[in-house]
mmJSON file of the N, C-alpha and C atoms, coordinates in Angstrom:
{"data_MODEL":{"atom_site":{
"group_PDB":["ATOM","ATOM","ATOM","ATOM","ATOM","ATOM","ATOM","ATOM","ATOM","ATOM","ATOM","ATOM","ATOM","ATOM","ATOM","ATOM","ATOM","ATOM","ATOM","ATOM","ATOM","ATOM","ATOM","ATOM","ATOM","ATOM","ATOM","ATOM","ATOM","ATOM","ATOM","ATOM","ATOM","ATOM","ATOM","ATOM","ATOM","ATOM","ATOM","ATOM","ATOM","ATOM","ATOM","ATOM","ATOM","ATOM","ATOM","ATOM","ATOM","ATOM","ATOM","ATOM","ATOM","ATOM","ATOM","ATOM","ATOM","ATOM","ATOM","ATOM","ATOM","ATOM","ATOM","ATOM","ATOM","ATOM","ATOM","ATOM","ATOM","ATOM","ATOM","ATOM","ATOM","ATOM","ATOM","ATOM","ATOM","ATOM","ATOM","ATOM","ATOM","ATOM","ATOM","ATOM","ATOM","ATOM","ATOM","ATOM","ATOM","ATOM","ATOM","ATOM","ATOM","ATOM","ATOM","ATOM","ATOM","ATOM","ATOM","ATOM","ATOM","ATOM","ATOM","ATOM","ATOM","ATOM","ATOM","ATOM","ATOM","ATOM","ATOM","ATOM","ATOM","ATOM","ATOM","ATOM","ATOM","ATOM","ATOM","ATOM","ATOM","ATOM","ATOM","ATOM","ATOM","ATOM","ATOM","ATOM","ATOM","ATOM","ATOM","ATOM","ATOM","ATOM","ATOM","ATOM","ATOM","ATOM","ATOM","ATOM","ATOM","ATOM","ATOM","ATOM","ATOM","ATOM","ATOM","ATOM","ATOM","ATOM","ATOM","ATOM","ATOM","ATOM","ATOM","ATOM","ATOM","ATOM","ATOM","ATOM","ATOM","ATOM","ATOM","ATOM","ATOM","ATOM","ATOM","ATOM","ATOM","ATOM","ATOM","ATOM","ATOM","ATOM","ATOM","ATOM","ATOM","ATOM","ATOM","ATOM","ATOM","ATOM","ATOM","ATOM","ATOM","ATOM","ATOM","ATOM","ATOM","ATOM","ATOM","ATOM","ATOM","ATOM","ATOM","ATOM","ATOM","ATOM","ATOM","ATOM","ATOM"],
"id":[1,2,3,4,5,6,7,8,9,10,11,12,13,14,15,16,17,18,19,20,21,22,23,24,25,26,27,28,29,30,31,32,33,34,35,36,37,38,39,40,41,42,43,44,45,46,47,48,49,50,51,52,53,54,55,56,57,58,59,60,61,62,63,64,65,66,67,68,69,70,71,72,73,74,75,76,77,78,79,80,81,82,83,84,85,86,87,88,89,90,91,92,93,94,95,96,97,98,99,100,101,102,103,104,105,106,107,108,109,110,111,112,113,114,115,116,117,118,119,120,121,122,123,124,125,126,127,128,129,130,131,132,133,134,135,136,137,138,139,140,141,142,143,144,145,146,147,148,149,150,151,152,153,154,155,156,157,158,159,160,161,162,163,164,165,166,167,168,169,170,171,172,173,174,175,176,177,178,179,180,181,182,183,184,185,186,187,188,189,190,191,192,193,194,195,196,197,198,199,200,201],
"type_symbol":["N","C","C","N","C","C","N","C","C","N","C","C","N","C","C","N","C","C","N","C","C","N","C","C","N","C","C","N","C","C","N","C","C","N","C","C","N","C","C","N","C","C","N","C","C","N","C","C","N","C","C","N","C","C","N","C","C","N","C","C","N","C","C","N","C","C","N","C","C","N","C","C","N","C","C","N","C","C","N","C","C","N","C","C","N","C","C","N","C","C","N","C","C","N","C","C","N","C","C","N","C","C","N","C","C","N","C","C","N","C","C","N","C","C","N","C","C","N","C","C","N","C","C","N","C","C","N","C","C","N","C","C","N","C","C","N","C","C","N","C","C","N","C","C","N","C","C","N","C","C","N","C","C","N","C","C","N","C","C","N","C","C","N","C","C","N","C","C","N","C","C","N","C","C","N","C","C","N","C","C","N","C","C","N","C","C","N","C","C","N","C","C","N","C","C","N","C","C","N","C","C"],
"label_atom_id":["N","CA","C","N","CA","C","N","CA","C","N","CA","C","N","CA","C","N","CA","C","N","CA","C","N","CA","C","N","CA","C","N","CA","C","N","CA","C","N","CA","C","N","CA","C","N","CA","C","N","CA","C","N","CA","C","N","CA","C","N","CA","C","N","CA","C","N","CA","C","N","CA","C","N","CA","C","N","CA","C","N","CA","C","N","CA","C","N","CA","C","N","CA","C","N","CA","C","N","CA","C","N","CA","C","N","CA","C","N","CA","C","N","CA","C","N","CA","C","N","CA","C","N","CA","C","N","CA","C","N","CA","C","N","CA","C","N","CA","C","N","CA","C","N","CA","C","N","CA","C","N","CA","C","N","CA","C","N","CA","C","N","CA","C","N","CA","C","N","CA","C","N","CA","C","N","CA","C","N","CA","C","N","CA","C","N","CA","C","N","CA","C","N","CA","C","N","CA","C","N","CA","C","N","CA","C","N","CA","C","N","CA","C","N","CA","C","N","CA","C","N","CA","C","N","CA","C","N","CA","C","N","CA","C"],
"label_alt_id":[null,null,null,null,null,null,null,null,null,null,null,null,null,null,null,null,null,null,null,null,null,null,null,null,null,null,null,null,null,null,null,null,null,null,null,null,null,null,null,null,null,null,null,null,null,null,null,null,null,null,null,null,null,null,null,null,null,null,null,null,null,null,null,null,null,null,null,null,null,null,null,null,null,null,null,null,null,null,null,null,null,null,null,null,null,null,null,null,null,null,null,null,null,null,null,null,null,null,null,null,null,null,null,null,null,null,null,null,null,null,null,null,null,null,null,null,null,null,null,null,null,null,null,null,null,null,null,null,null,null,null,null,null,null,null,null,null,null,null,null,null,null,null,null,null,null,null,null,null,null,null,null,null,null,null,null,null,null,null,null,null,null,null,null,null,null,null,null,null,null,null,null,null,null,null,null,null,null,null,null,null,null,null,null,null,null,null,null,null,null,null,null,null,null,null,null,null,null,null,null,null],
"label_comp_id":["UNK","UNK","UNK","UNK","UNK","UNK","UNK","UNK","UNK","UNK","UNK","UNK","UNK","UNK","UNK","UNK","UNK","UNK","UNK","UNK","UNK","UNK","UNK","UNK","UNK","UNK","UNK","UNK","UNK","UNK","UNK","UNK","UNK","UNK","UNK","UNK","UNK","UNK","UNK","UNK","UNK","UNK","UNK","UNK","UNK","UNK","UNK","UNK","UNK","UNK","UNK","UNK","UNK","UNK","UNK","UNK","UNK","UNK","UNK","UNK","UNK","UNK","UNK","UNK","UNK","UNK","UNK","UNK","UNK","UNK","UNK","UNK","UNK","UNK","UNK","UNK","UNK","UNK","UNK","UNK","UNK","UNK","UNK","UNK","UNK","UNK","UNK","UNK","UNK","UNK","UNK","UNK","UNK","UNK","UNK","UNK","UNK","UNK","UNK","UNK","UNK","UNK","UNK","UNK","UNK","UNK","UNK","UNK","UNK","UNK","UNK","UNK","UNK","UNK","UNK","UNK","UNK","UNK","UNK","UNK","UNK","UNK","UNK","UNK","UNK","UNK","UNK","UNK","UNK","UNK","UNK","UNK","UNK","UNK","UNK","UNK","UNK","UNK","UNK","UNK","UNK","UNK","UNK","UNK","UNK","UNK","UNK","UNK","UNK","UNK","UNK","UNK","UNK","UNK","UNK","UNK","UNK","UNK","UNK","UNK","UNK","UNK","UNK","UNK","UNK","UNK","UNK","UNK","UNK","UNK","UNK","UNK","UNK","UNK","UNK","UNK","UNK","UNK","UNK","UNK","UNK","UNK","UNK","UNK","UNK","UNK","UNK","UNK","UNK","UNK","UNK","UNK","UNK","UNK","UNK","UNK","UNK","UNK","UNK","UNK","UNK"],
"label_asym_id":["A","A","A","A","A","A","A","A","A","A","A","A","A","A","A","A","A","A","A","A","A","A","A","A","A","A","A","A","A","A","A","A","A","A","A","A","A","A","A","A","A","A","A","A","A","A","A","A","A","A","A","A","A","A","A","A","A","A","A","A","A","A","A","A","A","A","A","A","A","A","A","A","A","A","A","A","A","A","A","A","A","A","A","A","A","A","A","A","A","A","A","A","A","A","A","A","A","A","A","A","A","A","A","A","A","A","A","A","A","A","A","A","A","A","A","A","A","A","A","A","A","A","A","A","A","A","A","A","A","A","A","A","A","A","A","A","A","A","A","A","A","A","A","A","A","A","A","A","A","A","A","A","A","A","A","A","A","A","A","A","A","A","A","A","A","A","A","A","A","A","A","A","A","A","A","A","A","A","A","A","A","A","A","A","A","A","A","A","A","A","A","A","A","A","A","A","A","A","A","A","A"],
"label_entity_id":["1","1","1","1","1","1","1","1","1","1","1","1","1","1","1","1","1","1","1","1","1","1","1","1","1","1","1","1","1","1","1","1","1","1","1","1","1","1","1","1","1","1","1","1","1","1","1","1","1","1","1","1","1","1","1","1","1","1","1","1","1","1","1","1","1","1","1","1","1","1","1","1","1","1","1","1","1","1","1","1","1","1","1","1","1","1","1","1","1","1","1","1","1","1","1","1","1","1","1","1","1","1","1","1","1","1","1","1","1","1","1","1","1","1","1","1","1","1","1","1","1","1","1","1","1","1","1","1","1","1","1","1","1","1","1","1","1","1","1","1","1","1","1","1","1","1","1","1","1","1","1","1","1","1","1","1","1","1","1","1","1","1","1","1","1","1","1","1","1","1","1","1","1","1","1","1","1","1","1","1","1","1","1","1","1","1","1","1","1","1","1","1","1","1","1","1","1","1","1","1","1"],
"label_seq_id":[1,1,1,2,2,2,3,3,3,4,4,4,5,5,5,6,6,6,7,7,7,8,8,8,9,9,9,10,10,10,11,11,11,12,12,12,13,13,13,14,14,14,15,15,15,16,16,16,17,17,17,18,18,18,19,19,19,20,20,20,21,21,21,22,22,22,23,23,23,24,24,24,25,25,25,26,26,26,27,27,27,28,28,28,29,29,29,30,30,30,31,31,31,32,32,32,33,33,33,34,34,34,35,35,35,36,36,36,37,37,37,38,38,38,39,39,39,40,40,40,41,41,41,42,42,42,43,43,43,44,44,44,45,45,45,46,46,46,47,47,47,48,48,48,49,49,49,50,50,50,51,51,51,52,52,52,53,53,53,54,54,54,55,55,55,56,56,56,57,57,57,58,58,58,59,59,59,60,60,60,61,61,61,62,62,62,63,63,63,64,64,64,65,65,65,66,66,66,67,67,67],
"pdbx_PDB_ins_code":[null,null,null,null,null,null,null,null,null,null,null,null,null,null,null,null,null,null,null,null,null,null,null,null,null,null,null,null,null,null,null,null,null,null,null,null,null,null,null,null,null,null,null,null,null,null,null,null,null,null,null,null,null,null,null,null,null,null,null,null,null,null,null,null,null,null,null,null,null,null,null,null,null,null,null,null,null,null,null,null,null,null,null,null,null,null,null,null,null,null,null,null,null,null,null,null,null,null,null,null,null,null,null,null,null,null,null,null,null,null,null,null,null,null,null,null,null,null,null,null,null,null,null,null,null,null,null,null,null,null,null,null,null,null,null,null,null,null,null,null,null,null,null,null,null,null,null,null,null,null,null,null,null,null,null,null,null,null,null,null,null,null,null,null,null,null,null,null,null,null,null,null,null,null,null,null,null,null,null,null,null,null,null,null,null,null,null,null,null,null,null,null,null,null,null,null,null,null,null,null,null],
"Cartn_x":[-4.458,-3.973,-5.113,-4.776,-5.361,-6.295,-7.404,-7.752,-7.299,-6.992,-6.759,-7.623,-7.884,-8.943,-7.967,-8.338,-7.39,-8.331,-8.274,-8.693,-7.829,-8.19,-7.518,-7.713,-6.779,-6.814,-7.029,-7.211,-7.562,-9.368,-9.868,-10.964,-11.72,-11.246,-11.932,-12.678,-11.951,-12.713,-11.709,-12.504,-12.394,-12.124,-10.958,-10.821,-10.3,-10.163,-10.116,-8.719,-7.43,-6.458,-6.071,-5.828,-5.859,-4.393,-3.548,-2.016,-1.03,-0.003,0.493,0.725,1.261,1.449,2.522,3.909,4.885,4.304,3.734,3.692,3.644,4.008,3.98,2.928,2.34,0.551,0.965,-0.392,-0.279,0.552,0.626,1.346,0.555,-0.906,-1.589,-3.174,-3.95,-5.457,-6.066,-6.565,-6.917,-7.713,-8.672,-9.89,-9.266,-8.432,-8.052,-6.576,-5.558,-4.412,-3.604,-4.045,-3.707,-2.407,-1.415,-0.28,-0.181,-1.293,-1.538,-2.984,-2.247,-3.431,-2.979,-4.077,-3.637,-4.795,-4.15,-4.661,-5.816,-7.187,-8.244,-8.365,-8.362,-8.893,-10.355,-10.777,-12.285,-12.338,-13.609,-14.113,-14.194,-13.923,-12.895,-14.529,-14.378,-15.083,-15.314,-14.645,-14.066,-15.75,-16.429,-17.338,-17.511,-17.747,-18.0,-19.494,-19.742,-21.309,-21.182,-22.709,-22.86,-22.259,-22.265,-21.869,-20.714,-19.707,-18.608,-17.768,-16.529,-15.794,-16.108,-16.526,-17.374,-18.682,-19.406,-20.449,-20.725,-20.566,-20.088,-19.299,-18.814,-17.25,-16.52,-15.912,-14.704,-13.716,-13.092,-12.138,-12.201,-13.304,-13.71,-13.279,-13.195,-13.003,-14.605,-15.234,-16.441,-16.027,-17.593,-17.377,-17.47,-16.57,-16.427,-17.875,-18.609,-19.906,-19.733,-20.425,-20.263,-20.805,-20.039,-20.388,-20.754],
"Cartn_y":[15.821,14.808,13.846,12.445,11.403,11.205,11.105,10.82,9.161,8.745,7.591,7.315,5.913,5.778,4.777,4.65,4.146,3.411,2.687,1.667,1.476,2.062,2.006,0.287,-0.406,-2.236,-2.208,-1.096,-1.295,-0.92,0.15,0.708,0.462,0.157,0.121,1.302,2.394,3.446,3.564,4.283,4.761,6.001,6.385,7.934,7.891,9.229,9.535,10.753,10.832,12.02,12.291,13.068,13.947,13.629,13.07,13.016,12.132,12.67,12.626,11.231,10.597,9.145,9.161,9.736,9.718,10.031,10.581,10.709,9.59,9.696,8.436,7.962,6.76,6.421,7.353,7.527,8.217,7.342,7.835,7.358,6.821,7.445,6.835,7.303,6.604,6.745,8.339,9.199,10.033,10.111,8.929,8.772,8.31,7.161,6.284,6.693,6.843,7.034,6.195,4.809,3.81,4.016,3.379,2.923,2.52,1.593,0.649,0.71,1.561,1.925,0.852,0.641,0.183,0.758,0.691,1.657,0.696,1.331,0.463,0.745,-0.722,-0.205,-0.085,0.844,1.726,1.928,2.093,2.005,3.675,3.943,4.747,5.989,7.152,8.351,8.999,8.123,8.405,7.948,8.961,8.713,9.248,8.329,8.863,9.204,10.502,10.894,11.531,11.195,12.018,10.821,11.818,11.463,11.301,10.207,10.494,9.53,9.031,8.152,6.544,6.604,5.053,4.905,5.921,5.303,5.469,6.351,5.859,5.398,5.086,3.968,4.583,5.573,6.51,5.502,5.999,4.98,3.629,2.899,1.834,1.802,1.032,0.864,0.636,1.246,0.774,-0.834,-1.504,-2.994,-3.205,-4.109,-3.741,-4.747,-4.012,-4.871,-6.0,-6.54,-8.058,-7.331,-8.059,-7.682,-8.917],
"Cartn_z":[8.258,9.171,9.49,9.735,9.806,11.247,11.486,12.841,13.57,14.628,15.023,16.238,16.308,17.66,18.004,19.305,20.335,21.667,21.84,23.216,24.34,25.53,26.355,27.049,27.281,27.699,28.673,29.65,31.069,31.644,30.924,31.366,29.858,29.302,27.717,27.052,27.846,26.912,25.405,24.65,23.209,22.87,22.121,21.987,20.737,20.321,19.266,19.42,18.504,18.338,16.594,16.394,15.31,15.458,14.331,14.655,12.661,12.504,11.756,11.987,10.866,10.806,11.423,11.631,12.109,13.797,14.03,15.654,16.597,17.298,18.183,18.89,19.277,19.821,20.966,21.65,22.789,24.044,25.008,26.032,27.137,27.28,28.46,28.28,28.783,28.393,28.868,27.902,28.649,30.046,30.194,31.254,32.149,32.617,33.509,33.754,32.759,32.613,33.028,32.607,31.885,31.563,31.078,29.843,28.939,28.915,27.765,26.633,25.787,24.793,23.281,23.077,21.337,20.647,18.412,18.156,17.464,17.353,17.068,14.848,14.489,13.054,12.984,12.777,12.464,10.902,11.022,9.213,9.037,7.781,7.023,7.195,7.276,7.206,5.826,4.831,3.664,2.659,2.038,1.351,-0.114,-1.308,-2.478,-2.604,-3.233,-3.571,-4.447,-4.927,-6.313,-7.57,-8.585,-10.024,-9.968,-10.698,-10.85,-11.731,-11.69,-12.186,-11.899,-10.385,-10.003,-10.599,-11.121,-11.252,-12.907,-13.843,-15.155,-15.827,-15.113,-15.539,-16.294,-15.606,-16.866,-17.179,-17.981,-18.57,-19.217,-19.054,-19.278,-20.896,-21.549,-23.176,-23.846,-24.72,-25.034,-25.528,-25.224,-25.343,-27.4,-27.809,-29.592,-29.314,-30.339,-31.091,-32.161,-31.904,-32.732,-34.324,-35.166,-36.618,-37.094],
"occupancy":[1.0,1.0,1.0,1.0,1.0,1.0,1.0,1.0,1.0,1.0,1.0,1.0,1.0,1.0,1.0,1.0,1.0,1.0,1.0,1.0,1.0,1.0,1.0,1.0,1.0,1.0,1.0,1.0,1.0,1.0,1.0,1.0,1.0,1.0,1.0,1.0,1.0,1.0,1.0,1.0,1.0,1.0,1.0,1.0,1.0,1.0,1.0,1.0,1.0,1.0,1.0,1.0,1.0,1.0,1.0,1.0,1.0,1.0,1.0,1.0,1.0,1.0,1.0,1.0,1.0,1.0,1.0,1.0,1.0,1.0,1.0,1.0,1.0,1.0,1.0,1.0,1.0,1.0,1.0,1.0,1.0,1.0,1.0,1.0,1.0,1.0,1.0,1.0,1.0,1.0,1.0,1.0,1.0,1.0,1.0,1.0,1.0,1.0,1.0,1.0,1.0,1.0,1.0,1.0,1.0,1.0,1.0,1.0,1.0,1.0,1.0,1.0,1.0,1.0,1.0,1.0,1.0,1.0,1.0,1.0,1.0,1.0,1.0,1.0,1.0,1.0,1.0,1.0,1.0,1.0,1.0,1.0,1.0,1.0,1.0,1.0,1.0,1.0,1.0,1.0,1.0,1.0,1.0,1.0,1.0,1.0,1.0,1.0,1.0,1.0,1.0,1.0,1.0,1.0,1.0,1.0,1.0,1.0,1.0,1.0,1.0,1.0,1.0,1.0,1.0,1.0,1.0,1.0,1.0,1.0,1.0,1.0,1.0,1.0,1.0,1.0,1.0,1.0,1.0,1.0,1.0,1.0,1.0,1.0,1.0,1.0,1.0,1.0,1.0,1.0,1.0,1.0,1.0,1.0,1.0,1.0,1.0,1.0,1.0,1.0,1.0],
"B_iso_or_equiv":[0.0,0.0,0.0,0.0,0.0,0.0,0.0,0.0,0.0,0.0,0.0,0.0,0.0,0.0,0.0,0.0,0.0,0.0,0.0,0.0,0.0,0.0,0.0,0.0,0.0,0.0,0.0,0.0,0.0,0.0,0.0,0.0,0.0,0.0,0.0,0.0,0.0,0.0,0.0,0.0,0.0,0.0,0.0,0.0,0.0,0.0,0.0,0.0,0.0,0.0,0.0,0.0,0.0,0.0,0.0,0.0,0.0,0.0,0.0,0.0,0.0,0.0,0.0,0.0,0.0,0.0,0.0,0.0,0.0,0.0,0.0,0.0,0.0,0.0,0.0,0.0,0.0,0.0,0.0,0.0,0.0,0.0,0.0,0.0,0.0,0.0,0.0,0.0,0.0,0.0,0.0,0.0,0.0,0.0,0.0,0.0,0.0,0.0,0.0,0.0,0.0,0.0,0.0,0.0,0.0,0.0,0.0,0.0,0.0,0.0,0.0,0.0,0.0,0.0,0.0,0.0,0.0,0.0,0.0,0.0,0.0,0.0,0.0,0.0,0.0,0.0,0.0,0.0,0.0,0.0,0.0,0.0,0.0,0.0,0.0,0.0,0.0,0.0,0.0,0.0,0.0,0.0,0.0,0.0,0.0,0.0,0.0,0.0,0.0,0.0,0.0,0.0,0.0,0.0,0.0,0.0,0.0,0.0,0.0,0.0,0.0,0.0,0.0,0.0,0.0,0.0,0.0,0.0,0.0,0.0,0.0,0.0,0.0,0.0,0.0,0.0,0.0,0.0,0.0,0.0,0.0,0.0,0.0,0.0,0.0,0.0,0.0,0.0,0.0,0.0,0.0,0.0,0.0,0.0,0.0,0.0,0.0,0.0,0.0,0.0,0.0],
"pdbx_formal_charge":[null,null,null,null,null,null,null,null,null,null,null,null,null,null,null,null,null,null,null,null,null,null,null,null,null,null,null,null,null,null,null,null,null,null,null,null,null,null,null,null,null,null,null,null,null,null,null,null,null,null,null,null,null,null,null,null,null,null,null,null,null,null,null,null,null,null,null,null,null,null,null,null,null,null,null,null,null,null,null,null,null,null,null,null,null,null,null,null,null,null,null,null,null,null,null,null,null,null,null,null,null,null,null,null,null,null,null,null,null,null,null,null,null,null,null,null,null,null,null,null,null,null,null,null,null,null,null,null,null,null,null,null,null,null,null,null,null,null,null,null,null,null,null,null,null,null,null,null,null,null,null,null,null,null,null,null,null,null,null,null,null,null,null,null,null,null,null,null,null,null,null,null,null,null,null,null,null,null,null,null,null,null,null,null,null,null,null,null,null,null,null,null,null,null,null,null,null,null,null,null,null],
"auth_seq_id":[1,1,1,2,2,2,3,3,3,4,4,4,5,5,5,6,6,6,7,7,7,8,8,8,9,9,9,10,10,10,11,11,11,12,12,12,13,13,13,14,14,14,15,15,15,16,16,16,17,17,17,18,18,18,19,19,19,20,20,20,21,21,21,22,22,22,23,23,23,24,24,24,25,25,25,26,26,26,27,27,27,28,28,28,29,29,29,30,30,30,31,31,31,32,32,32,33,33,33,34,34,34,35,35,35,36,36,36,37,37,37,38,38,38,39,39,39,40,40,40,41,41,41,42,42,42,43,43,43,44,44,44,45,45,45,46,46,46,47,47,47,48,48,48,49,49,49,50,50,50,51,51,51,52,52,52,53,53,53,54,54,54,55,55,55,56,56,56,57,57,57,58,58,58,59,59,59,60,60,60,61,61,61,62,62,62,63,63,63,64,64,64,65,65,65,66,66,66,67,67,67],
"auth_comp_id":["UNK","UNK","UNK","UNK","UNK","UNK","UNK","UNK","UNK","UNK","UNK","UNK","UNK","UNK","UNK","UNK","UNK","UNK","UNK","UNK","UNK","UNK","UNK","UNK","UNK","UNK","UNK","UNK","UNK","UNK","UNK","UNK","UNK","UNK","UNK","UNK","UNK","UNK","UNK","UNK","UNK","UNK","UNK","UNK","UNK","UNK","UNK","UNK","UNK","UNK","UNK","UNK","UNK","UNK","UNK","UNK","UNK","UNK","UNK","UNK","UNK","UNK","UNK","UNK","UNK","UNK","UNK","UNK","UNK","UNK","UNK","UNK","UNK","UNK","UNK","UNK","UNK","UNK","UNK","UNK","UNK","UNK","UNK","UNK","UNK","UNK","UNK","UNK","UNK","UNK","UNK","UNK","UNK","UNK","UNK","UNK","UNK","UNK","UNK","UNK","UNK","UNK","UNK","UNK","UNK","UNK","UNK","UNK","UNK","UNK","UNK","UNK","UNK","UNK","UNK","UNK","UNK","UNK","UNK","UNK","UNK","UNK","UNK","UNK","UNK","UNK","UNK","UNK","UNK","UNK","UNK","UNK","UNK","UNK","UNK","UNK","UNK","UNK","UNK","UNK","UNK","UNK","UNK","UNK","UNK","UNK","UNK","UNK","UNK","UNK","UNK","UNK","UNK","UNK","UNK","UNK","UNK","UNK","UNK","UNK","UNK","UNK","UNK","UNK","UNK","UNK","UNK","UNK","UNK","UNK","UNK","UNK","UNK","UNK","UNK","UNK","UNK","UNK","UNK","UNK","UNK","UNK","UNK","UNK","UNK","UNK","UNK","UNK","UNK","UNK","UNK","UNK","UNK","UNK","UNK","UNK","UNK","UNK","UNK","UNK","UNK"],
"auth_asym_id":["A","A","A","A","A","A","A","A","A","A","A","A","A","A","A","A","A","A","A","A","A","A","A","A","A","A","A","A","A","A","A","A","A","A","A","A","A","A","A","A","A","A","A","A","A","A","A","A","A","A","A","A","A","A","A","A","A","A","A","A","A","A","A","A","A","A","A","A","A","A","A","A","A","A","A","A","A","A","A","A","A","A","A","A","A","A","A","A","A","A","A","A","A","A","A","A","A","A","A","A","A","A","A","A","A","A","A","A","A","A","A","A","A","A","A","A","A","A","A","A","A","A","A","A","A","A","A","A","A","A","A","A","A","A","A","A","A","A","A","A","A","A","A","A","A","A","A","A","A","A","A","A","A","A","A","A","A","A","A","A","A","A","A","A","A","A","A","A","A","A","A","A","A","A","A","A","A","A","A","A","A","A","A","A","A","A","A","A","A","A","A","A","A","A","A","A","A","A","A","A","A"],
"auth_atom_id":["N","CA","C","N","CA","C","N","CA","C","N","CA","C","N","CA","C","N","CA","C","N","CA","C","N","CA","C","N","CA","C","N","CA","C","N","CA","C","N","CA","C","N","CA","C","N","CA","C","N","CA","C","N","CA","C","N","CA","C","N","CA","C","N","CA","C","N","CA","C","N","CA","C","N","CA","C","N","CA","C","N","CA","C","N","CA","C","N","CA","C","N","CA","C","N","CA","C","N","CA","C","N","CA","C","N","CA","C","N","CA","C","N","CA","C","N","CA","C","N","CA","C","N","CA","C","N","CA","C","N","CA","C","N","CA","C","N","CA","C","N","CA","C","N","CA","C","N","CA","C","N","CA","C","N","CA","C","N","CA","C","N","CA","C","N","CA","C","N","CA","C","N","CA","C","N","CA","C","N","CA","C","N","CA","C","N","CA","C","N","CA","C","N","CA","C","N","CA","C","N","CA","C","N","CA","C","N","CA","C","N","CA","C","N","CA","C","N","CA","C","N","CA","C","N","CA","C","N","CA","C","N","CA","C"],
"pdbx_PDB_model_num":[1,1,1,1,1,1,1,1,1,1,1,1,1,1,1,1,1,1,1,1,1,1,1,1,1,1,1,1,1,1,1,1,1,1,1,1,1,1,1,1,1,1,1,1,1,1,1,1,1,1,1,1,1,1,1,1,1,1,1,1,1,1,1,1,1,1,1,1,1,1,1,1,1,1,1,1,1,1,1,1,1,1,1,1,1,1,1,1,1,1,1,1,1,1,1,1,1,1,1,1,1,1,1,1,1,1,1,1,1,1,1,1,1,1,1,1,1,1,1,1,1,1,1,1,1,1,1,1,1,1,1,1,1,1,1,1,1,1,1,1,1,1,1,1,1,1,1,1,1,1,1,1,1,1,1,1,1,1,1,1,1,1,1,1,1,1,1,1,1,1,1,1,1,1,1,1,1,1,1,1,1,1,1,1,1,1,1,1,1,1,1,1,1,1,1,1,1,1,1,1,1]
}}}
């Protein structure tokens, strides 16, 4: 399951819930308890390392040599 961060519009804190794409945003700020949360886009936790398909170019076609 996907993590989501969330900004509360009243106190501006930042949180974070663990929740299926189907679930519904939360209902109220955990800190303030607020109503009005929206959900924040954050940069992805998602990292490639090491050796792999990005970095020797699998699939690539060798380039034809000039004759």
């Amino acid at each position: 399951m996907p993590v989501y961060e969330y900004r509360c519009q009243e106190c501006g804190s930042l949180f974070e819930e663990l929740k299926r794409l189907s679930d519904p945003a939360p209902e109220k700020c955990p800190r303030c308890g607020h109503a009005e949360v929206r959900k924040v886009v954050s940069r992805s936790s998602f990292a490639l390392k090491g050796g792999g398909w990005y970095s020797d170019h699998y699939g690539l076609r060798p380039s034809a040599s000039p004759e």
